[in-house]
C-alpha positions in Angstrom: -52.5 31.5 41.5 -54.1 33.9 44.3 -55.4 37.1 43.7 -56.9 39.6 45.3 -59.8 41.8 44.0 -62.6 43.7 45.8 -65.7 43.0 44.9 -69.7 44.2 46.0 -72.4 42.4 46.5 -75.8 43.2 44.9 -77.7 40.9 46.8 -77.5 37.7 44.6 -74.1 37.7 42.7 -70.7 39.3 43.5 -69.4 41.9 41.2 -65.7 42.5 41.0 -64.2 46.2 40.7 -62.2 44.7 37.7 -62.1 42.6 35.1 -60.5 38.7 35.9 -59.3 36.9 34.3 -60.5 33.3 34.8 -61.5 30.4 32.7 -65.3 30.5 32.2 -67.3 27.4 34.0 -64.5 26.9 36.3 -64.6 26.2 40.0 -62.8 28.8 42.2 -62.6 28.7 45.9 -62.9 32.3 47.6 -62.6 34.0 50.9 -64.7 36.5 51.8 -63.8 39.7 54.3 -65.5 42.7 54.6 -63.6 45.5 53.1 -63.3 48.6 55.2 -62.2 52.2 54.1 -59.3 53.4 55.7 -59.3 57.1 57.1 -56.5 58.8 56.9 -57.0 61.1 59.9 -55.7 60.3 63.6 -52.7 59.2 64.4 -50.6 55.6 65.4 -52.9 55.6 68.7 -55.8 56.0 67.3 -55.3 53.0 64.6 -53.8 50.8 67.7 -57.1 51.6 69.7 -59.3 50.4 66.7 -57.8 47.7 66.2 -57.2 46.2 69.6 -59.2 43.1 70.7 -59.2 42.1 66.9 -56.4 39.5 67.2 -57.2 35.7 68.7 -54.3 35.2 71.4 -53.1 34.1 74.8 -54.7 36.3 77.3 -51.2 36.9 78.9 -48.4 37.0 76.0 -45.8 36.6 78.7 -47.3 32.9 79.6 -45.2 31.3 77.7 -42.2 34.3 77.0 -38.8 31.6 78.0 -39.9 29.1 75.8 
């Protein structure tokens, strides 16, 4: 079972947005990422040039392009 909620963080406990539904006294592995908004304004470059430098890879993609 994965699921996916947003929660915040008050300093001591995370609270989720919505109510789960999980077995009390249970263990649960989670991930944590920081959620960030999304703004609708700009346009393809400007989501390209915020996200670029965000992605571990070769430093030239054509290294290894026959194989």
């Amino acid at each position: 079972m994965n699921k996916r909620v947003t929660v915040v963080f008050d300093g001591g406990v995370l609270r989720p947005d919505v109510l789960l539904d999980l077995a009390p006294n249970t263990r649960y592995v989670i991930t944590i990422q920081e959620f960030k908004e999304t703004s609708s304004s700009g346009d393809a470059w400007d989501v390209l040039e915020a996200i670029t430098g965000t992605i571990d890879a070769p430093e030239d993609w054509s290294s290894e392009h026959d194989h």
